[in-house]
N, C-alpha and C positions, 0 to 999 in steps of 0.2 A: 504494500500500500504506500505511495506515494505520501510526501507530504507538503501541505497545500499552504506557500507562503503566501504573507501578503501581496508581495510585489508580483507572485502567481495569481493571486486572485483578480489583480486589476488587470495584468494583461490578460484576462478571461474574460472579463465582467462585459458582458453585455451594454447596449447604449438604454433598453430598459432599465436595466438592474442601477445605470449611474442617473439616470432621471427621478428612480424610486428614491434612492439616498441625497441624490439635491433635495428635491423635494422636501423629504424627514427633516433634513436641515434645515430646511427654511420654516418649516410650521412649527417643528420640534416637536414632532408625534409621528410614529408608524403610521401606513395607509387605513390598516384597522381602529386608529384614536390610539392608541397607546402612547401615553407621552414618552420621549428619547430620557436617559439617564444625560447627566453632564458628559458619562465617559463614551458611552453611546453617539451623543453627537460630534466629541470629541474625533474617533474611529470614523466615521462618517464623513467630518470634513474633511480628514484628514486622503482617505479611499478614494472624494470625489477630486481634490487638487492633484492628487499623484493620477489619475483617469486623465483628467485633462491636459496633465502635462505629458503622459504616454500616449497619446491619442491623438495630441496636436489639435485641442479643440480652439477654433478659435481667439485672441485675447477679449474681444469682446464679448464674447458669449459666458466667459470663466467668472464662476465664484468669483465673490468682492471687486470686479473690473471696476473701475469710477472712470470715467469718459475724460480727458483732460482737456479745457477746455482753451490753454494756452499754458505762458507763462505766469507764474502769483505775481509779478510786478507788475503785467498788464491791465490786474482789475486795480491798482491806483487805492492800496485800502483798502477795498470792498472785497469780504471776503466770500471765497463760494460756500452754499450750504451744500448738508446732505442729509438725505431723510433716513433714518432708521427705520427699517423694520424687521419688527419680532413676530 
């Protein structure tokens, strides 16, 4: 019996399987309502950045991307927001 490391499981992991774990990530509950553990979504984020960085997904598409929208001396003091969401 083989055994099945991490870094085996994302070169395995289907583009399902990494959309169900964005997802968990983002609401912080399984598909079923189960909420994620800290360590849970910990292993999660962590499964879906190492996907996207073996997969070549996009940079705009990837977890946490923020659009840059120049340089910070451009907006002259006015600082850019960014909306959290939990």
């Amino acid at each position: 019996m083989s055994e099945m490391t991490f870094d085996r499981m994302i070169q395995q992991m289907s583009p399902e399987i990494y959309e169900s774990l964005k997802q968990a990530v983002s609401l912080r509950k399984w598909p079923d309502g189960r909420r994620l553990t800290d360590e849970q979504t910990v292993l999660c984020l962590e499964a879906v950045i190492k996907y996207e960085h073996e997969h070549n997904v996009a940079e705009d598409q990837r977890v946490g991307y923020l659009e840059q929208s120049g340089c910070g001396s451009d907006n002259a003091g006015q600082g850019d927001s960014i909306k959290w969401v939990n």
